[in-house]
N, C-alpha and C positions, 0 to 999 in steps of 0.2 A: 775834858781836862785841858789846863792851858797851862804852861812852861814861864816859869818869871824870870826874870833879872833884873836887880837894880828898879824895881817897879813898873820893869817894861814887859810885855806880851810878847814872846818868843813864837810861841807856836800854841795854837787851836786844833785839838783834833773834834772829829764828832762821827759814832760809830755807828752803821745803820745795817739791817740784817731784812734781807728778801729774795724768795725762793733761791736759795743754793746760794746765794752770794751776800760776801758784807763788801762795804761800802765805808770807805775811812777816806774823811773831806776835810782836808788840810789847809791851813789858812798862817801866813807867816814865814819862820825861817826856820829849814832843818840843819841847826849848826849842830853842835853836840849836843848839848841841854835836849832841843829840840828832837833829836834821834832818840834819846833813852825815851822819852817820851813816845815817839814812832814804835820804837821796838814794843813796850808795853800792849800798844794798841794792835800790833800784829798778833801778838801772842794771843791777846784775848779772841780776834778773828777766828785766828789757826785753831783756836779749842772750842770754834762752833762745827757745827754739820754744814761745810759750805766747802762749794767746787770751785768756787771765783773769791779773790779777793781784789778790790777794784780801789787803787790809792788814785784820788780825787788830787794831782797838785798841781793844779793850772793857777791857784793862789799862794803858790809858795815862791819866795822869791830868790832865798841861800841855802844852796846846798851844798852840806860838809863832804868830807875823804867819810865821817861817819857813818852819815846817814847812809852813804853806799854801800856801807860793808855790813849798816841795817840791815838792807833791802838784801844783800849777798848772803848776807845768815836765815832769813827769813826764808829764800829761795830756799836755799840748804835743807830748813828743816819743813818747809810743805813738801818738797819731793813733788812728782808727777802727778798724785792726786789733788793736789789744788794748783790752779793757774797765779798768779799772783799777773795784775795789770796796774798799768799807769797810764790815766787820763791826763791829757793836758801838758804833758812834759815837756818843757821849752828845749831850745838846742843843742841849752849848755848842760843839762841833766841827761838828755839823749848821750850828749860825746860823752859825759863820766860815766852813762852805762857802759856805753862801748868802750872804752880806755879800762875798766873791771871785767871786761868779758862778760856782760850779762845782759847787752844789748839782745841777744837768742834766747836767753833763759825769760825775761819777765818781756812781757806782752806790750805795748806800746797802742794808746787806742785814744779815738779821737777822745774830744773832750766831753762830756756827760752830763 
């Protein structure tokens, strides 16, 4: 699924599913368009049979106050039984986890 504006490409997601874990490999910018989008994509995850859910954004380049409060809801509702990770996260996505308090809550892992 890809996110439009103005005729431009926002964001690319692409959903993949292997033993116990999905796989969402993002490509773009998670501004707000781009998070409803994200959120979408987690929901459909979180309603597989999977322990991991592993966000690919080492190709993402903007990231909203949204998208974090994506990823802060998402947390929310996997709870303990799913891990929720992020590959790839540059410095400035690392600091807005930690500035949301969820630098401890989602996993941080090389790139994949």
């Amino acid at each position: 699924m890809t996110a439009q504006r103005q005729s431009e490409t926002v964001l690319e997601c692409h959903l993949g599913f292997s033993a116990g874990t999905a796989r969402i490999d993002l490509v773009g910018a998670l501004d707000e368009c781009g998070a409803e989008i994200l959120a979408a994509y987690l929901e459909r995850a979180g309603d597989a049979d999977v322990d991991r859910i592993v966000l690919n954004v080492a190709n993402v380049g903007v990231v909203s106050a949204a998208a974090v409060r994506c990823l802060a809801h998402a947390q929310q509702r996997f709870g303990p039984s799913t891990w929720l990770m992020l590959a790839g996260a540059d410095a400035d996505l690392r600091g807005a986890l930690r500035r949301a308090s969820l630098d401890s809550a989602i996993a941080l892992v090389p790139d994949s």
